[in-house]
C-alpha positions, 0 to 999 in steps of 0.5 A: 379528904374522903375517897370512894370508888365508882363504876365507868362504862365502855362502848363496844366499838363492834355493835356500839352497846355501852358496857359497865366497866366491870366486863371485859366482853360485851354483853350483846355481841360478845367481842373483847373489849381492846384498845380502841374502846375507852372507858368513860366516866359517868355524866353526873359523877356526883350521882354515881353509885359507890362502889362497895361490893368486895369483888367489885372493889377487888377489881377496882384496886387492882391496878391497871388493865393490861393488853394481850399482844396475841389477840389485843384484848384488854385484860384485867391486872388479877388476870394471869392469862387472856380470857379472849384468846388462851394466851398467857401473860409475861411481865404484865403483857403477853407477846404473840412470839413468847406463848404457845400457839393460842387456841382458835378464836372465838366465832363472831366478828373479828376486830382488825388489827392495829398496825399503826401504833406498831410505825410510829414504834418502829420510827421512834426506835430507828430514831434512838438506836442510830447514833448518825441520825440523831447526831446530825440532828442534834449538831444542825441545832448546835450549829444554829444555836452557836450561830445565833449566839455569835450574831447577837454578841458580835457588835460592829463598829459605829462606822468605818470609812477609808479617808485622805489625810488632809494635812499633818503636824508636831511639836517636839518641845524640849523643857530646859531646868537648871540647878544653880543659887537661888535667894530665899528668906524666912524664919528660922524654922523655915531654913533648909539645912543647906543654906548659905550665905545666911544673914539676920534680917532684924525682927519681924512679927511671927505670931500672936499669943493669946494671954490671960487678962482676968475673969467676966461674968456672963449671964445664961439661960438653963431650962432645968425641971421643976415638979410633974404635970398630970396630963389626960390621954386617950389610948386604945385597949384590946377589948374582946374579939370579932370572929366570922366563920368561913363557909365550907366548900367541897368538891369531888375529883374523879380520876380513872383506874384503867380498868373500868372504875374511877377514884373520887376524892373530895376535898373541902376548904373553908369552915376555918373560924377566923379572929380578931382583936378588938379594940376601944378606946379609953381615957388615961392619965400619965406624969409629965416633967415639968420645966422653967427657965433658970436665969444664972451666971458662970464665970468666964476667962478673958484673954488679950493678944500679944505680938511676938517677933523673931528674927527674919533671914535670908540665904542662898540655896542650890535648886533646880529651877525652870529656866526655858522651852525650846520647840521644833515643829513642822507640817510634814511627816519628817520630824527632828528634835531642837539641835544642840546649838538651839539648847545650848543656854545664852550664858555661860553656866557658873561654877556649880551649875548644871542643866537637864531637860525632859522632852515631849512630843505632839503628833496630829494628823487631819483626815478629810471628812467627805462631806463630814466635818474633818477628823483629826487624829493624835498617833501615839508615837513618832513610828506611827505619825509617820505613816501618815503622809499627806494624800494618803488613804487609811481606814479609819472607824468609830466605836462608842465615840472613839475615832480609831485607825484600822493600822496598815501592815508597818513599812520599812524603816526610813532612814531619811525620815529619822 
């Protein structure tokens, strides 16, 4: 990469003759060069001359040119003072408040001041320097933000729609077991260690036994190798290289210094040399293993079956074994469980026994559907199926396929409903 310095030009914006960015004042009117009047690049910077002149490249890496605040003329960075007005510099720019008065102005047209700049200065602090301006601000975008955020997440349901209950089932069903003396049978090994009663039944197959019988020769097929085959082959080798060479592009990116020259950098690409293998193909030799069938025999055991009996029992055992369902059902809200003389068992209980039960319950409520088929409802609880008697009015909703009731606050406890 290469880099030059080239000379930018200005136009006087009093009498619009074009400056070289070297002079500060115009070389016809003679005004100060300011803010208003920009530096502009040549048309063709390719073309432009390089600057090589040591003062003028002083000035072209020197940095960028600074404002007088006082008079508002540009000045040049080595410049300790206003060449325009007399004022001096402070921190790079002179304040109209912080110099000396100035001398008296140079005779010639004057150039307006620039009030505009010094507004939008004024806004802008106004703007950072009160906290409840900027504060509502930024809680008016919060807000609408948070707003935004809570209406995308908030996902309702399906649909939700108040319904009549049309009608209204249960089922209470008490399972009864009962542990008495039960028969079973088996081998020994099959016996529980409380068994009663056990008596031999005579002998019964168990199993078989697999028993040696002698030896018979099979006969088999092996593929086994044999000596080497020489086999031909083409295969591919490097053999040299092809290289090809980019062609080589360069081009130059002029960047302004603010003070009236510009840096021109070149940057080429291209011009790499570029290779590759070459290959070709040639013919090869290579051993192969050779293989043939080998017809052999081998000798093999030859076993026979033979049955084997064991002694068959039966005994008695205590288990607990199912012996009845007794259901309650109804179409009305008020529920009972089977009464004690439903589960009490026809027969007697013999010496030893003894009954036990688990129970289980079913609730269905039916909601008309308007002019949707009917939807059926299962509560999960007594207390719940309850609440829904037959003309009564509930929110029901749907959400991902899944009917549910919107739940009333609880009413009082029904002793007539227990």
């Amino acid at each position: 990469m290469s880099e030059r310095h080239i000379e930018m030009f200005w136009r006087c914006s009093s009498c619009n003759h074009r400056n070289l960015g070297r002079h500060m004042v115009c070389q016809r009117c003679k005004n100060a060069k300011d803010g208003s009047e920009q530096y502009e690049m040549p048309e063709d910077t390719a073309s432009a001359v390089t600057v090589t002149d040591e003062a003028l490249l002083r000035m072209a890496t020197s940095g960028p040119n600074w404002r007088c605040a006082y008079c508002e003329s540009d000045q040049r960075a080595l410049d300790g003072g206003c060449k325009n007005c007399g004022a001096s510099a402070v921190d790079g720019t002179s304040t109209a408040d912080s110099v000396p008065p100035p001398p008296e102005r140079p005779t010639g047209k004057s150039k307006p001041r620039r009030i505009g700049c010094y507004i939008v200065l004024g806004l802008l602090s106004l703007f950072c320097c009160c906290p409840m301006m900027r504060g509502a601000m930024e809680g008016a975008s919060s807000t609408t933000k948070e707003t935004a955020t809570a209406t995308t997440a908030a996902k309702g349901p399906e649909w939700t729609r108040a319904l009549q209950v049309q009608d209204v089932s249960w089922e209470h069903t008490v399972s009864v077991e009962r542990y008495r003396l039960v028969d079973d049978e088996g081998f020994e090994e099959d016996r529980p260690e409380d068994a009663l009663q056990v008596k031999a039944q005579g002998k019964r197959h168990h199993h078989d036994d697999q028993v040696l019988d002698g030896y018979q020769t099979v006969s088999y097929t092996e593929r086994v190798q044999k000596g080497f085959t020489t086999e031909t082959y083409r295969d591919k080798e490097a053999c040299g290289e092809d290289c090809t060479t980019t062609p080589e592009k360069c081009k130059e990116t002029c960047t302004s210094n603010k003070n009236g020259f510009a840096t021109c950098k070149t940057t080429c690409t291209g011009g790499e040399k570029r290779c590759k293998t070459r290959y070709c193909s040639v013919t090869k030799t290579r051993k192969e293993p050779r293989y043939v069938d080998e017809r052999r025999t081998r000798k093999e055991p030859r076993y026979r079956s033979v049955p084997r009996d064991a002694t068959w029992y039966s005994w008695k055992a205590w288990r607990w074994t199912h012996e009845r369902d007794v259901k309650a059902q109804g179409t009305t809200v008020q529920t009972h469980w089977p009464t004690a003389a439903e589960l009490k068992p026809a027969k007697a209980l013999r010496t030893g026994e003894k009954e036990r039960d688990t129970r289980e319950a079913k609730y269905s409520v039916r909601f008309h559907g308007d002019a949707e088929p009917a939807i059926t409802y299962v509560p999960a609880t007594m207390e719940e199926f309850q609440r829904y008697t037959p003309g009564s009015t509930h929110t029901l909703q749907q959400d991902e396929g899944k009917v549910s009731v919107v739940t009333p606050p609880t009413p009082a406890p029904d002793a007539s409903m227990k």
